[in-house]
GULOZA-37996 format. One record per residue (C-alpha): x negated, z negated, y negated. Coordinates in steps of 0.05 Angstrom, whole numbers, padded with zeros to 5 digits. Each point is the difference from the previous one (the first is absolute). Layout:
// residues N
{{X Z Y}}
...
// end
This chain:
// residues 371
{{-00652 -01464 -01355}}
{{-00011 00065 -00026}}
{{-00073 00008 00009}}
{{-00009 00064 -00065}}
{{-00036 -00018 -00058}}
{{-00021 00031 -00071}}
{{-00052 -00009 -00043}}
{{00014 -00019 -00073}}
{{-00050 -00029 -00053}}
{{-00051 -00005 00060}}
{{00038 -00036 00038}}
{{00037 00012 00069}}
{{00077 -00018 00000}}
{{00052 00004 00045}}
{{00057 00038 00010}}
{{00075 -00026 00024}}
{{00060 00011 00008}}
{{00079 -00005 -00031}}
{{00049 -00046 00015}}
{{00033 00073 00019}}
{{-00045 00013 00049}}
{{00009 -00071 00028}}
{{00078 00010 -00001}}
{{-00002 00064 00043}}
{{-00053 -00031 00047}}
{{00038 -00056 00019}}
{{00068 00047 -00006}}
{{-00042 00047 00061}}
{{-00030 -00062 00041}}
{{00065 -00039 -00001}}
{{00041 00068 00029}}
{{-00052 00010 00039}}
{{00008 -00067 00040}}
{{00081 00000 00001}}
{{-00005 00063 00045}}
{{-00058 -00004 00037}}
{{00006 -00078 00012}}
{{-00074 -00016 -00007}}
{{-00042 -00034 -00055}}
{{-00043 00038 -00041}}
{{-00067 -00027 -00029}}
{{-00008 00060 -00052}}
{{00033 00061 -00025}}
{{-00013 00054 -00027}}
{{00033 00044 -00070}}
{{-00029 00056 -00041}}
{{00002 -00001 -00075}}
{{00018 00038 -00053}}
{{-00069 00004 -00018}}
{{-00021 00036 00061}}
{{-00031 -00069 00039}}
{{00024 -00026 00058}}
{{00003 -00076 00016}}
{{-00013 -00036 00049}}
{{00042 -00072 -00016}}
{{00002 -00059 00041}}
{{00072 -00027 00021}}
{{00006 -00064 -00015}}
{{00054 -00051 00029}}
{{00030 00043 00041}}
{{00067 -00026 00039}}
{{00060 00056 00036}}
{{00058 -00006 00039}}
{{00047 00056 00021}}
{{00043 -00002 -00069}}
{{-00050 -00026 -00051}}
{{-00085 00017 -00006}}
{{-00043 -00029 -00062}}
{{-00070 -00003 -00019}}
{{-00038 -00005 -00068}}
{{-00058 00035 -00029}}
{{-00051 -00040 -00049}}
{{-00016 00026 -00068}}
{{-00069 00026 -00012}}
{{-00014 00015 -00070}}
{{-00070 00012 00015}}
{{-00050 -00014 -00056}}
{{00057 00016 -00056}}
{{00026 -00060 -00040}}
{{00072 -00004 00030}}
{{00061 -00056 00002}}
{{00019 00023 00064}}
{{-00064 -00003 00036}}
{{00008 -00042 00074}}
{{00078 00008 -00011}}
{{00033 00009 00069}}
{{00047 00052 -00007}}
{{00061 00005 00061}}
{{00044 00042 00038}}
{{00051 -00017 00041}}
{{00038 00052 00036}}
{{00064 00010 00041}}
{{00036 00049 00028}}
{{00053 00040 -00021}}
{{00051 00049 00029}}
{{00006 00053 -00060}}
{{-00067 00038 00029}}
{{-00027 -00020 -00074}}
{{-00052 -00032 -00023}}
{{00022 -00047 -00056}}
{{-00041 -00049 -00047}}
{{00009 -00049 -00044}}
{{-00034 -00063 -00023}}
{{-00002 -00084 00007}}
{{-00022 -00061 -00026}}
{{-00063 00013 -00046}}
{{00012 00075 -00024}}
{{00025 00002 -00057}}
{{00073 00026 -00033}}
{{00003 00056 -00050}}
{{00048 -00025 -00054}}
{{-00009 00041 -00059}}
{{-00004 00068 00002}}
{{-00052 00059 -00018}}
{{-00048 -00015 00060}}
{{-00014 00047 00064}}
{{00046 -00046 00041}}
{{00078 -00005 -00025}}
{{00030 -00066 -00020}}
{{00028 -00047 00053}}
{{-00046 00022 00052}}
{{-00074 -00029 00030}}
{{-00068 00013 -00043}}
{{-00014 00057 00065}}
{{-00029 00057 -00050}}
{{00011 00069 00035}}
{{-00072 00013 00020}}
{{-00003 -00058 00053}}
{{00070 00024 00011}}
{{-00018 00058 00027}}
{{-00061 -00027 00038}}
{{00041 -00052 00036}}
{{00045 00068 00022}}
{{-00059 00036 00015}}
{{-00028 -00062 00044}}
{{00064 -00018 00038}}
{{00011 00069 00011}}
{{-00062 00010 00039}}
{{00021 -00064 00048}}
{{00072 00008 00001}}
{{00030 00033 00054}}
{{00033 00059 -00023}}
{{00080 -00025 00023}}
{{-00010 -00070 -00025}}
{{00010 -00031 -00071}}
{{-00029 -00072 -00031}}
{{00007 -00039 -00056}}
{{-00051 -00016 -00033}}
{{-00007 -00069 -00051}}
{{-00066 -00005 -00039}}
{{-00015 -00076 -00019}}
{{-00058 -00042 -00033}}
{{00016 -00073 -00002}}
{{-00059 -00010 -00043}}
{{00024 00064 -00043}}
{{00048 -00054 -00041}}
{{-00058 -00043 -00034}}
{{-00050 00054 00000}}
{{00054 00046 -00047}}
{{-00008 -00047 -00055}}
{{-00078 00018 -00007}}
{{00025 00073 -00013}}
{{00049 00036 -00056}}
{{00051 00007 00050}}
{{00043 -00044 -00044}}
{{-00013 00029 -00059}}
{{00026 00071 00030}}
{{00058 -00031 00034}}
{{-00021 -00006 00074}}
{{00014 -00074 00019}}
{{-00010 -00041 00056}}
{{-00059 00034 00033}}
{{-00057 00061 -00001}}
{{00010 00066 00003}}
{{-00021 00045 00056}}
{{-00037 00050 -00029}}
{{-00059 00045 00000}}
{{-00015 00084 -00013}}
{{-00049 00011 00044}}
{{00004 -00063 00037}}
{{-00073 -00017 -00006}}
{{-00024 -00057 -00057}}
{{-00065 00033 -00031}}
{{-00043 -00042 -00027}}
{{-00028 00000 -00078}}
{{-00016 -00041 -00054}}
{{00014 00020 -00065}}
{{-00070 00021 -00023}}
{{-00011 00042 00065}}
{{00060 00029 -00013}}
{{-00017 00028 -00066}}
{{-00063 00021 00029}}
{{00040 00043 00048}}
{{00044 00027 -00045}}
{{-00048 00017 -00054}}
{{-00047 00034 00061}}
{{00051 00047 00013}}
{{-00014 00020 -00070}}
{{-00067 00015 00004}}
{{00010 00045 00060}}
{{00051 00044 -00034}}
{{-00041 00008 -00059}}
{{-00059 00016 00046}}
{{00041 00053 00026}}
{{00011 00029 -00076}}
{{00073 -00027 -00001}}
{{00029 -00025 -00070}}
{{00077 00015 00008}}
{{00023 -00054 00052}}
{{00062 -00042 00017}}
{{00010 -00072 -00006}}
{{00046 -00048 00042}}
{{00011 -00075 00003}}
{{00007 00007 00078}}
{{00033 00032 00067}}
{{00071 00011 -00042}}
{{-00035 00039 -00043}}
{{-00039 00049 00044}}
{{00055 -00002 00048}}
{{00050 00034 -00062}}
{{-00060 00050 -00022}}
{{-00001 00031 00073}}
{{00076 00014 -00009}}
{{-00015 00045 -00067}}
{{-00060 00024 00046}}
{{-00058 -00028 -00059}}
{{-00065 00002 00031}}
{{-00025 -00060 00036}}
{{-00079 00022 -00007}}
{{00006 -00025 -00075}}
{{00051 -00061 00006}}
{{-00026 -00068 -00006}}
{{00022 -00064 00003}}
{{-00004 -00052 -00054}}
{{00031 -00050 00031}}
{{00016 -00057 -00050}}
{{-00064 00016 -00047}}
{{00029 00054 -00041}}
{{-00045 -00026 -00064}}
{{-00058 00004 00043}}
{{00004 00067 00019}}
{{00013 00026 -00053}}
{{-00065 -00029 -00034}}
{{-00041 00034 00061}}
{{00037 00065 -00006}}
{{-00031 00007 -00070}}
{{-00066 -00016 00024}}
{{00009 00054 00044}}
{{00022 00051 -00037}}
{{00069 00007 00016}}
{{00037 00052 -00041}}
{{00066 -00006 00033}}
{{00039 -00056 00037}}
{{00080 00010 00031}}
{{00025 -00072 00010}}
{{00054 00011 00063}}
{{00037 -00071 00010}}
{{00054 -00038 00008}}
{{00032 -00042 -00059}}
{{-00008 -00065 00023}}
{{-00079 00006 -00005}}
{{-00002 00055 -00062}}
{{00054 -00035 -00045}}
{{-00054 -00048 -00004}}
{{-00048 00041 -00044}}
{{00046 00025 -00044}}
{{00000 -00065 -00029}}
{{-00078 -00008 00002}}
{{-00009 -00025 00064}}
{{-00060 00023 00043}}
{{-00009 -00048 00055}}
{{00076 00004 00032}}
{{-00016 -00054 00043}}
{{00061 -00054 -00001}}
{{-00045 -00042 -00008}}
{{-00025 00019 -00063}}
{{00053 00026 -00037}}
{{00074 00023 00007}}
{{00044 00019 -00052}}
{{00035 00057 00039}}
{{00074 -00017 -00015}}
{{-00016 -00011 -00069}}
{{-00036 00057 -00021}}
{{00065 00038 00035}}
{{00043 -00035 -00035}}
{{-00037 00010 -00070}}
{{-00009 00071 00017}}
{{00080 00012 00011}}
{{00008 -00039 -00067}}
{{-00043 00045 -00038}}
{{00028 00058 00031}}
{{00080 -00033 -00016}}
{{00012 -00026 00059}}
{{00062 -00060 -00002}}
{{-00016 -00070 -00012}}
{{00045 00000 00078}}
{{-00051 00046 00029}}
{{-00064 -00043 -00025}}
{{00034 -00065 00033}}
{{00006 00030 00059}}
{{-00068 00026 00010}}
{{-00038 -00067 -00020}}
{{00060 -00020 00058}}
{{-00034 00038 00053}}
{{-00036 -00016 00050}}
{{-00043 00046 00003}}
{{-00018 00077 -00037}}
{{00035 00034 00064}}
{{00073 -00046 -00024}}
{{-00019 00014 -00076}}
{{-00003 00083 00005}}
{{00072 -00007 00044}}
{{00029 -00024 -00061}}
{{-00041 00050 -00058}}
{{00025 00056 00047}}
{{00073 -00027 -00002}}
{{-00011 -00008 -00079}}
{{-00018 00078 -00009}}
{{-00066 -00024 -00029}}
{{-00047 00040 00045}}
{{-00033 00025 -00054}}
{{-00042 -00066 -00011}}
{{-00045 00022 00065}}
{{-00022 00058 -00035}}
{{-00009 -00040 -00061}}
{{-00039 -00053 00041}}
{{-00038 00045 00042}}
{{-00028 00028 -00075}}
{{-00012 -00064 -00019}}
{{-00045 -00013 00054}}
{{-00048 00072 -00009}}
{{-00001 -00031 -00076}}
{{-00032 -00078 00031}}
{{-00042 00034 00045}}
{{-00031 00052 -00055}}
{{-00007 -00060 -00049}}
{{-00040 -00036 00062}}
{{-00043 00056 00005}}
{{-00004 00014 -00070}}
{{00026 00067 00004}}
{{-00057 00026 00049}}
{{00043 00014 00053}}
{{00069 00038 00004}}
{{00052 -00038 00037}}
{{00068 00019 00020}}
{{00047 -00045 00039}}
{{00060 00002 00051}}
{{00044 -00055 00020}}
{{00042 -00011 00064}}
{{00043 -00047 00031}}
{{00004 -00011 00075}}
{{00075 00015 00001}}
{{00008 00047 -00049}}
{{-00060 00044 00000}}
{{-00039 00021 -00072}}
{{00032 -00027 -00051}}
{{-00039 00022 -00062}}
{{-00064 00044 -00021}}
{{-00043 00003 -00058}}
{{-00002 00068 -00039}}
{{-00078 00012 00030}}
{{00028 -00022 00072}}
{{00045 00054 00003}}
{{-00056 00050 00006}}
{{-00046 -00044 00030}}
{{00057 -00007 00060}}
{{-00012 00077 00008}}
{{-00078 -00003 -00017}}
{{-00019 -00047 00058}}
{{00050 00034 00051}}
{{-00034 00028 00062}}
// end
């Protein structure tokens, strides 16, 4: 158990961790115990986060070919489907001085494309990837190689609670996680936080700031170098802060995100949540319409799976220029939100391809917020 805690709304909640961090726990334990041939009772990983933990190994069983152990799912105090899921390594040896993973029974298969993981391969999304590399590493010794096969029996009922379907990833979970801790937050003390952030720019005399959905977003500012001091994150509540960035005086807002959450409010959407409200394919596809795009093209995007698979086939259709279009679009929602007491500008970007469009006023707002 992860003994950290916040405070939201007054009251004390508790933080967890991702079924990532729980695949590269068992991933280290279980290599652990096929080389040194004794049980372990806990192990220990840091996160991308910057926090170590300190798991307990649970079931653990080795002989000289084949270790495996399982790590429990603590979701802390955050509403979660996988919370208490027992998540499982099993790992062998190899003789190509690699260390090689895949996935088993309860993770689930990417079958349509535009997620982080290809098609035909197991729901392991590349940031517990890389932890389960970093982890092994640490344990493996340095001429040896394993194979390692990430499996949650459970994982195959408890995928039907999620929209794992719905994007295409069947039989199981996914293995995933960014920072591989599970923070804690209602929706209310969320807003709170976000709209606090706010108030402590304005107390510094800021009105010119950045907006982002999330981590995509401020990761893909730091490339263009825009500075971090003055980015927030909206997360889903767009509307929201919007409405407190005119009761604060904001005189200028630069909306840095990717397509999947921005398309969204181009068509007058300002809680992205999917939840709430989608209509991302559709306002593509009426966009390309407007703009002359085939009736072929328009099929194929309400096809997709998801925005990522949509832009593949704009891009092969030589209508780029409805990202621009789009991104324009959006400045116009947001000014109408804040009835015109704010300047917006907007630019849109695509995990795979980079920006894809920018409003007229996020041209030089992409040069104005440069450090």
């Amino acid at each position: 158990m992860l003994e950290r805690y916040v405070v939201k709304d007054g009251k004390k909640l508790r933080y967890g961790y991702t079924t990532g961090s729980c695949a590269a726990a068992a991933a280290k334990a279980a290599t652990e115990m096929l080389f040194s041939k004794r049980a372990l009772d806990f192990i220990e990983i840091d996160t991308p986060k910057g926090w170590k933990l300190r798991l307990k190994v649970e079931e653990p069983s080795f002989s000289h070919s084949c270790a495996t152990c399982c790590i429990e799912k603590d979701a802390g105090d955050d509403p979660d489907s996988t919370d208490g899921l027992k998540i499982y390594a099993e790992v062998t040896r190899n003789h190509e001085r690699k260390i090689n993973i895949t996935g088993g029974v309860g993770i689930g298969m990417v079958t349509k494309p535009g997620l982080s993981v290809p098609v035909g391969e197991y729901a392991i999304n590349p940031v517990p990837r890389e932890m389960i590399l970093a982890e092994v590493g640490k344990v493996l010794p340095h001429d040896k190689g394993v194979n390692i096969k990430i499996y949650a029996p459970d994982g195959v009922q408890i995928a039907k609670k999620t929209f794992n379907p719905k994007l295409g990833i069947e039989g199981g979970i996914s293995i995933i996680g960014t920072s591989g801790i599970v923070e804690p937050m209602s929706e209310e003390a969320l807003k709170s936080s976000l709209e606090l952030e706010l108030s402590i720019l304005k107390e510094q005399g800021i009105k010119k700031i950045i907006f982002s959905p999330g981590n995509y977003g401020k990761d893909f500012g730091a490339k263009y170098k825009l500075n971090e001091k003055v980015l927030i994150k909206t997360s889903n509540y767009i509307g929201f802060m919007i409405d407190k960035a005119v009761e604060y005086n904001v005189e200028e807002i630069f909306f840095v995100g990717h397509i999947g959450k921005l398309i969204k409010v181009a068509a007058g959407i300002f809680n992205t949540h999917s939840k709430v409200a989608d209509g991302r394919l559709e306002t593509l596809a009426a966009n390309c319409a407007l703009l002359g795009g085939s009736q072929l093209l328009v099929k194929s995007i309400m096809e997709s799976n998801t925005t990522e698979e949509a832009i593949d086939f704009i891009l092969l259709s030589n209508m780029e220029k409805v990202f621009d279009f789009i991104a324009q679009k959006i400045s116009k929602k947001c000014e109408e939100r804040a009835y015109d007491q704010i300047k917006f500008g907007t630019l849109i970007f695509s995990l795979k391809h980079g920006m894809l469009g920018i409003c007229s006023n996020g041209k030089l707002m992409l040069e104005e917020f440069k450090i």
